[in-house]
N, C-alpha and C positions, 0 to 999 in steps of 0.2 A: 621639306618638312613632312608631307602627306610621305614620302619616299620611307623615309625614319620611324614612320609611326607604325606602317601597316608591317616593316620591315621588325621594330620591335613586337608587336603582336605576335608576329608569324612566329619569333625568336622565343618568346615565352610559351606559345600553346606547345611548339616541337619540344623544350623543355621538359615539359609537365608531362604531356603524353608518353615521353621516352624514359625520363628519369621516374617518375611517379611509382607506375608500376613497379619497376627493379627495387626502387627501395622498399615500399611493401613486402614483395618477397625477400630480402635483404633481409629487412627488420622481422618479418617474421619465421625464417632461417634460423636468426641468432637468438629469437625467443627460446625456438624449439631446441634449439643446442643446448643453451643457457638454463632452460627445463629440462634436458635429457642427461647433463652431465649433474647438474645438485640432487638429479635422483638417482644418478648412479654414485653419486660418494654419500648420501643419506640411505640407501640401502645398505650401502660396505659400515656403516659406522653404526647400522642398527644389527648388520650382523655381525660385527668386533662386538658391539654392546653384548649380545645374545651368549657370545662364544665366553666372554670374561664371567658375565653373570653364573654360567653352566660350570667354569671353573671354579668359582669361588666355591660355590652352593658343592659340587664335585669334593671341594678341597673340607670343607665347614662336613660333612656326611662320613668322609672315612676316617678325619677326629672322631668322633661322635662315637662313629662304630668302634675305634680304638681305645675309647675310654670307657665303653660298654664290658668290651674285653676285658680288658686289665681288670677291670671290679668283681670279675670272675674267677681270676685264678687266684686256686689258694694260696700263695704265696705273699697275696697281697689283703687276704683275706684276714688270714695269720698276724700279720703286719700291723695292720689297725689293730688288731684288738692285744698284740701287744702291747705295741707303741702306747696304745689309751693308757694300759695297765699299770707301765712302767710310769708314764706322763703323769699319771694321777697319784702316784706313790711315791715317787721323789723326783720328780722332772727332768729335763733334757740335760741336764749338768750333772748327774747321776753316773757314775761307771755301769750300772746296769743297764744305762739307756744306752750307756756309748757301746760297750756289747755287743746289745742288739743289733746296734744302727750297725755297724760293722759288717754284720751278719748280710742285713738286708738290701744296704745302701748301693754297692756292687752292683745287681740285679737289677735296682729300679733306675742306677745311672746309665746301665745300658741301655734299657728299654727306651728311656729319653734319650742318646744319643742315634739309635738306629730310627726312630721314627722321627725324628726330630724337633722335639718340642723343646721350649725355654725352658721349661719344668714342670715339676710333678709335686703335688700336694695331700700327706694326708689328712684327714679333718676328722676329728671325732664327731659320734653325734651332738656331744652337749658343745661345738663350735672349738675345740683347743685344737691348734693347727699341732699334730703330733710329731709331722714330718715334713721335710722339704729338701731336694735334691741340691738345689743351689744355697743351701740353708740361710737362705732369704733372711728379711726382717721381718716379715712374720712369721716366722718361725715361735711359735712355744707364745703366740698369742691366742685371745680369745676372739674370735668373728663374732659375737653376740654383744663381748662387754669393751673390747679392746679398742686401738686407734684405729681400726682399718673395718670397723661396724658398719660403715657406711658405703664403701668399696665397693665394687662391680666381684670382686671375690668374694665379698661375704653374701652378696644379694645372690649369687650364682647357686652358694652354698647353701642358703637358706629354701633357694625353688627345689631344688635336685631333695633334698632331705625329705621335705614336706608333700611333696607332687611325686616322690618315689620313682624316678626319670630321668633322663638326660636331660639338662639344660644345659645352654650357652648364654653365656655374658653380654651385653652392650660392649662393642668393639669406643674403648673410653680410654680417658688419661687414667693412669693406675701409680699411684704416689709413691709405693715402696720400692719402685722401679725407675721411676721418673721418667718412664715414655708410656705409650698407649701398647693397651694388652687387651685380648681376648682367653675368653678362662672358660672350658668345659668341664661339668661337672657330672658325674652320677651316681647314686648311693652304692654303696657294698653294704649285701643282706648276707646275714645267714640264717637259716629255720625261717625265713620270709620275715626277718627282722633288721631294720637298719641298724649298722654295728656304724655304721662312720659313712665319707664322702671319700670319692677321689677325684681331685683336679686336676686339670693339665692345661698348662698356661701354652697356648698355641704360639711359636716364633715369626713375629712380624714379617720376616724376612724371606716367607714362604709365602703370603700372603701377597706380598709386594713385589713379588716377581709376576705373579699376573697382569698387578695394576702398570707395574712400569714396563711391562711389554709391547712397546710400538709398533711392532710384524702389521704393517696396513696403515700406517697414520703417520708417513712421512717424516718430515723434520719438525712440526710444529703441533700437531698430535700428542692427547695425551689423555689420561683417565684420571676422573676427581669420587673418592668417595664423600660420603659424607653422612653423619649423623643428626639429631634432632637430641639436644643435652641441655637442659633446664633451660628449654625456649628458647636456646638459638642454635644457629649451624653450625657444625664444623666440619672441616676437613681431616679425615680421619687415616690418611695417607698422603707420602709425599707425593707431589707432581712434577712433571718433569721439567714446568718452568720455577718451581719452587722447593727444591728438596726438604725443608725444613715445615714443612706448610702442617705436618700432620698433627692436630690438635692444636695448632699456633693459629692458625689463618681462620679466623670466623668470618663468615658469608655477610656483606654487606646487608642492611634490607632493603633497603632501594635497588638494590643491581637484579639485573634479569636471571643471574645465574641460583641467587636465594629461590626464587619463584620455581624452576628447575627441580632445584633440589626437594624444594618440597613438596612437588606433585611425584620424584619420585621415591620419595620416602611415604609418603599417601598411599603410594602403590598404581600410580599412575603412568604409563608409561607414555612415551611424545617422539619427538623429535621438531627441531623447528631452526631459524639462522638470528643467533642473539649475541649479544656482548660480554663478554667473559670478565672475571676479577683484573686480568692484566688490560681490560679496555678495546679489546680486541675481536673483531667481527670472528665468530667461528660455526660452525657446522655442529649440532650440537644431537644425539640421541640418547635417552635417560633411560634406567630402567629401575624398577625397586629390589633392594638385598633382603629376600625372606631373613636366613642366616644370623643377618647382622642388623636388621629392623633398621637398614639405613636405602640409600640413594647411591648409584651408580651412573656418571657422566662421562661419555665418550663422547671428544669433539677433535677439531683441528680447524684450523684459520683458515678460513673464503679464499684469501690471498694464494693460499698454497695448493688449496683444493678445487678452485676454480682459475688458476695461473693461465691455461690453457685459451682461456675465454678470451684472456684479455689479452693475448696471442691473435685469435681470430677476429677480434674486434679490431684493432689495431690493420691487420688485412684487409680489413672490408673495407678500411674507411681509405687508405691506398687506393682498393681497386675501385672507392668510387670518386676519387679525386681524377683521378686518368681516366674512369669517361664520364665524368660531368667534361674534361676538357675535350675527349672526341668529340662529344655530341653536342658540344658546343661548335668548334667547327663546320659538324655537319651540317647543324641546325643553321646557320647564318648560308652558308650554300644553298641549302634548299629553301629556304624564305626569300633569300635574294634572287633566285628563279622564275619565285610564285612573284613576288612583287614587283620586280623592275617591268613587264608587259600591263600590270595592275596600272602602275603610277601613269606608265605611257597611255594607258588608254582612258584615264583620270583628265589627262590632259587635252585628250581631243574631247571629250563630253564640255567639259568647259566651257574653249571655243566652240561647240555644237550652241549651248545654252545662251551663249551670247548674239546667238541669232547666224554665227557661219555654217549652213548647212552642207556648205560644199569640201568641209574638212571631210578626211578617213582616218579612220584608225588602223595601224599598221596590225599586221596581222603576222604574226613572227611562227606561230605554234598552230599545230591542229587539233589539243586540247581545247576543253570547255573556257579556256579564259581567249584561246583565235577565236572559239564559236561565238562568244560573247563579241568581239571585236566586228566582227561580219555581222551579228545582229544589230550594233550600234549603227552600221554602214548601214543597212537597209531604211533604217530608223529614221535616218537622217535624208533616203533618198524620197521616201513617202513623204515625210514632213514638207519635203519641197515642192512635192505635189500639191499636200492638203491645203498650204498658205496660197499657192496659185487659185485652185478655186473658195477660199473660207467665204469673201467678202460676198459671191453668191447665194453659200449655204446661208451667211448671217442673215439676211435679205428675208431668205425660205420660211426662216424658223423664227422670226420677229411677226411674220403676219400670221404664222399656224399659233405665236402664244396669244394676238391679239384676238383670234375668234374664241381661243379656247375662252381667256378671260371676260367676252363676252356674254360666252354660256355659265360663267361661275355667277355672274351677278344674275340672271336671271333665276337660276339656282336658289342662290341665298335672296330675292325675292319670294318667291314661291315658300321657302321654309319661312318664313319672317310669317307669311299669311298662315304655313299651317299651326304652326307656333300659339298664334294667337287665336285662332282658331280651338285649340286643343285647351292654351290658359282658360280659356272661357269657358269650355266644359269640366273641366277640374275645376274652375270659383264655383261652378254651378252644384256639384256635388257636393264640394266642400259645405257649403252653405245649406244646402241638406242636411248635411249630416249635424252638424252644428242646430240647426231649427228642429231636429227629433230627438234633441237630450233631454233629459227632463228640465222643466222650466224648474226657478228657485218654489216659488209658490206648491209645486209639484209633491215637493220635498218634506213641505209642511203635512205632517201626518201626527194625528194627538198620541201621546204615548211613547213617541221614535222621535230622537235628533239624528237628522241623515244630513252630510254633504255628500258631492261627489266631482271631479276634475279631469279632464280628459284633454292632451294634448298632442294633437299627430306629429308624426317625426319628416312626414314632407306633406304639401297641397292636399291632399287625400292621405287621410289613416285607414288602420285597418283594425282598430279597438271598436270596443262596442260596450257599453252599459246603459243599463234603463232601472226606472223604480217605475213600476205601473199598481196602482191602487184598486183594486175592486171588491165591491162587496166585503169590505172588512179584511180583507187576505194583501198584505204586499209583497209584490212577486218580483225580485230581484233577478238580472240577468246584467253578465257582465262575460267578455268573450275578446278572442282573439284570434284574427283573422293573419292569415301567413302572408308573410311579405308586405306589401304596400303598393300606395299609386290605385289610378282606378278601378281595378277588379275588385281588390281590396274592398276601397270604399264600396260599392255596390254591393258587394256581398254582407256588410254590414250592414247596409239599409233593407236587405231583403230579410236578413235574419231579425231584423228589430221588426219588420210589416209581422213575422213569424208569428213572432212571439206576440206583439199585440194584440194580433188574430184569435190566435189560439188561448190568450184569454177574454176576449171580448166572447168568445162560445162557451168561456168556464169550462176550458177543460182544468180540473184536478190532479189529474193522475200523473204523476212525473214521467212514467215511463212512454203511454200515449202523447205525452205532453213533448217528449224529444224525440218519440219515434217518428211522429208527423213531421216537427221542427225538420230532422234530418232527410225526412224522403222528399221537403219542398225544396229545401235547397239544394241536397243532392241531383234532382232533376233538372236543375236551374244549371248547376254548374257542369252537368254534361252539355247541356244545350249550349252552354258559352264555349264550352272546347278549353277549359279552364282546370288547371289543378290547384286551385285552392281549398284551402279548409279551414275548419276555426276550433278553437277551445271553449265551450260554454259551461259555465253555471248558471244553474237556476234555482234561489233561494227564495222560500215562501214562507213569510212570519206572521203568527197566527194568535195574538192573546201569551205572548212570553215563552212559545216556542217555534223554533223554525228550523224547516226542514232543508239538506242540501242534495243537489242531484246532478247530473252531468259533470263532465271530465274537464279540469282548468287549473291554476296554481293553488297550490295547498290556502285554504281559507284560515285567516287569524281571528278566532275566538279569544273577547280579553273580556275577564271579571274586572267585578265592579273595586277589585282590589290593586286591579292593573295586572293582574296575573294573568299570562299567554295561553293558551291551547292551540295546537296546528293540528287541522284537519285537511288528512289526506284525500283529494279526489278521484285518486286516480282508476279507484275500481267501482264509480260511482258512474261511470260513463264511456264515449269514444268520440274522438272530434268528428265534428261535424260537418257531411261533404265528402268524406272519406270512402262510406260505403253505403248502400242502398238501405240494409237492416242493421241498424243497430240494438234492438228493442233486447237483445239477452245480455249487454253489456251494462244495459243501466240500474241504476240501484239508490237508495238514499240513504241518507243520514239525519237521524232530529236528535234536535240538540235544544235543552232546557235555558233562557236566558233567565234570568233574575233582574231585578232593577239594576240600573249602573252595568250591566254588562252590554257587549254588543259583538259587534263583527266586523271586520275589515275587507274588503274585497280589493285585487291592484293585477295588474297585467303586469310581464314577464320584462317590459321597459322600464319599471323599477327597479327589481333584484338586478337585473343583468346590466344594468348602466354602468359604461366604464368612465372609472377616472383617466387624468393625462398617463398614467402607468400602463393604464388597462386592468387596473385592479378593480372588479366587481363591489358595485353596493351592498349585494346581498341579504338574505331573508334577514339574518341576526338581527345587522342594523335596521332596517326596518322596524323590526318586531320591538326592539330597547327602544326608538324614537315614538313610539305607539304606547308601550306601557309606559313612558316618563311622562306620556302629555295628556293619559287616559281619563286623566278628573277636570281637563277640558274641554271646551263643548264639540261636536265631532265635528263645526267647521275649522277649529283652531287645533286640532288634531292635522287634520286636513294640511290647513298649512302650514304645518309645522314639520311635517313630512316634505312635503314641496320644499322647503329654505333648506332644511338637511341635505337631497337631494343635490340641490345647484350648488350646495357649498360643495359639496362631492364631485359633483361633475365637472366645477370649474370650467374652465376656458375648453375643456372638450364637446368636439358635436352630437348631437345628441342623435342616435343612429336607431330607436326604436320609438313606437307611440309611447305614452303614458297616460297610465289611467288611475284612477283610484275612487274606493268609496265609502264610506265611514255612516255604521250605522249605530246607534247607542239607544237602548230602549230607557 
């Protein structure tokens, strides 16, 4: 089984690693071929497109020029203004016009047999067809009044007259002929006067020897023109899978070849591999007919123009049928080389595992799987060593963990005492700091409804507020101490002795009032070998106004309307502890209260408290739970901030102090 397994393994990586790579290059071989021959037959079929487009436009130019001629010589000059003269005085059925015609008709059938055109037309100005070599049936009509008014002959006739120029026709169905025609026109002047038109009906079959000209496009190859004729397409020549197609075959509008035609009637040219009117994948390049205000399509079938592909594809997949089967061969050879000294030495581990030490593993090779072999032997001769002395070492190393665990419990006695030892000085502080808040009684000040709530986030905080009353002035201080745990608290307590201090001397001046603050506990905290610091305000309310001073969270000023104001601290001071001088940082703010207005003070463990998200409380909320509760009394503010809070914080620990303190005049 293990023999099988490791054997198929070995048989799939050799696989992959051998076949993998080849077909890669393989596949991307017959990409590049597969791109290198559709652009070599999409370049031959945009330059067949190029080559027919230059014939046509070539062919469409020396009409033009031919019928520029003729409306020059006088012979034809002469002609019209016969023809009109006779036409208008007793018409085509007249001995005097047959005469003429006699005279002229000789000359102008030659002219049309040597250049080769269907016919030749003359036209008076006021539209009466005077003359026509094939004596057509419009012959001896009117192009303005007649049945053929609306004709690509009469419209031809109508430009060329008016615009004094050559014109060409829309290559159309033409009724008095019952096939499709193109018709050049251009006035004959005399004295710079239009005297009449001459036509000249260009021969299909001069035309169509371009378009039916295959030279480069195989057996299946072939060119479609087409027109754009009261909103739909047609094909305006036959095709070589459709002789009869010209002006019969209208362009589907769902099929890809419509879409074609009319980017190259737009005047768009492309090329691209789409499905033609017979259903059939081909190779397609468009280009637009100035000439003919139509679409020119040269294609031929994928099948015939990519044959070669499916030649070499058909090969590849041969040469890689015969060596998927080599290196299948090979691959089972060389697995079963790698494997069969594998499984044998599969075999001794075993028995080794089952406690026979005295087994070997044959060692056949002096490859990495004998060095393996000979490692397993050494493995096995040690092992017989180490089980001869273990029961010793077990002995050695049973009495070396019983002293060790000897010394662990003395260990964890000694911590138990300093433990307790340590709780007892943190109750100690705690209770401190707790016994310097202001009592409720404290609070009671005539004029002011004050609360205030402070809750450390472990044994020891590091918040601080006080209301201290003197002489009339109440001196607000509220701060935060960085970090937590003892230093913390102590440095609270020194900064509240601070500020006591310094107003039990009345000092006034906010700025001596924090420059002192800062140089005693800055001294303090060099001497501790401490980097702590704190955030202080100190607000002082004095008869309905009150001043702010020192650096700490933006302070919320609410009227008596519940309406907010935040006031910035932050260029009112510098924490404190931080540096030796801070006396040119500090500055105040007074602010006017009115009755019903007051002030809010709250440490950085409000705003920042996270919920179970980690989504912050934040100031907003705050500041909306403060003005909804503002027209009540500032204890029920107080807690009303608090129950918001814990609904917020839910089931999350609570990772900072909390302070707060609510003043309402």
């Amino acid at each position: 089984m293990k023999n099988r397994k490791i054997l198929n393994k070995l048989l799939v990586w050799f696989l992959l690693i051998t076949l993998l790579p080849a077909t890669i290059v393989t596949f991307i071989n017959y990409r590049i071929s597969s791109s290198s021959q559709k652009k070599e037959v999409t370049n031959n079929l945009i330059s067949i497109t190029e080559s027919k487009v230059n014939q046509i436009e070539t062919f469409i130019d020396e009409r033009e020029r031919n019928v520029a001629t003729i409306a020059r010589i006088p012979q034809v000059i002469e002609a019209i203004e016969t023809y009109k003269s006779i036409f208008k005085k007793s018409g085509v059925n007249s001995q005097e016009y047959k005469n003429f015609d006699n005279k002229i008709r000789p000359f102008l059938t030659n002219y049309l047999e040597i250049f080769g055109y269907s016919n030749i037309f003359l036209i008076s100005q006021s539209g009466d067809t005077v003359f026509s070599v094939k004596q057509a049936k419009e012959a001896s009509t009117n192009l303005y009044k007649g049945i053929y008014k609306n004709s690509e002959l009469a419209k031809v006739f109508d430009r060329s007259k008016t615009l004094m120029q050559v014109e060409i026709s829309n290559f159309n169905y033409y009724a008095a002929t019952n096939e499709p025609a193109i018709f050049i026109a251009t006035p004959v002047l005399k004295n710079a006067f239009v005297i009449g038109v001459v036509i000249l009906q260009i021969d299909n079959k001069e035309l169509y020897k371009v378009v039916n000209d295959y030279t480069g496009l195989g057996k299946t190859g072939e060119t479609i023109l087409g027109s754009k004729i009261h909103g739909k397409i047609f094909f305006t020549a036959p095709t070589r899978h459709d002789p009869n197609a010209a002006f019969k075959r209208i362009v589907n509008s769902n099929t890809k070849e419509k879409n074609l035609l009319e980017q190259a009637i737009k005047g768009i040219k492309g090329n691209n591999i789409n499905i033609d009117y017979r259903n059939q994948e081909t190779i397609a390049a468009w280009r637009y007919l100035p000439s003919l205000n139509g679409g020119i399509i040269v294609k031929i079938d994928t099948k015939e123009a990519l044959a070669s592909l499916k030649d070499q594809k058909n090969i590849v997949i041969i040469l890689a049928t015969v060596t998927l089967f080599l290196v299948f061969i090979a691959a089972i050879l060389v697995a079963q080389s790698i494997s069969k000294p594998i499984v044998e030495l599969t075999t001794v581990v075993k028995e080794i595992s089952q406690g026979d030490l005295s087994k070997k593993a044959p060692i056949t090779t002096l490859d990495e799987i004998g060095q393996l072999a000979q490692s397993f032997n050494t493995m096995a001769e040690k092992l017989q060593e180490s089980f001869a002395n273990l029961e010793d070492k077990v002995k050695e190393r049973t009495a070396e963990l019983a002293t060790a665990n000897e010394a662990i419990i003395t260990l964890n006695e000694k911590l138990k005492e300093e433990n307790l030892r340590m709780g007892a000085e943190l109750s100690i502080v705690r209770q401190m700091q707790q016994m310097i808040l202001p009592r409720p009684e404290e609070l009671e000040i005539e004029g002011l409804d004050i609360a205030g709530y402070m809750e450390p986030a472990e044994e020891v905080g590091g918040d601080y507020y006080d209301v201290l009353y003197t002489d009339g002035v109440v001196t607000i201080g509220i701060g935060d101490v960085t970090g937590h745990g003892l230093e913390s608290g102590i440095l609270m307590l020194m900064t509240q002795t601070s500020v006591r201090t310094l107003k039990e001397i009345r000092e006034a001046d906010p700025v001596r009032f924090l420059d002192v603050l800062n140089r005693t506990i800055y001294k303090n905290v060099q001497r501790m070998n401490s980097d702590k610091s704190l955030t202080l305000g100190i607000l002082n309310y004095v008869q309905g106004k009150l001043s702010i001073s020192g650096q700490h969270e933006e302070a919320i000023v609410v009227r008596n309307s519940g309406h907010i104001e935040m006031i910035d601290t932050m260029d009112l001071g510098f924490p404190i502890g931080l540096d030796g001088n801070i006396a040119d940082f500090i500055d105040q703010k007074l602010i006017e209260l009115e009755p019903g207005d007051g002030v809010v003070l709250y440490t950085d463990g409000i705003t920042e408290a996270e919920d179970i998200n980690q989504k912050q409380y934040g100031i907003e909320r705050l500041c909306d739970v403060v003005s909804q509760n503002w027209q009540s009394s500032a204890q029920e503010i107080k807690q009303a901030v608090i129950r918001d809070l814990r609904r917020f914080i839910g089931e999350q620990k609570v990772f900072d102090d909390i302070t707060l303190l609510v003043l309402k005049q």
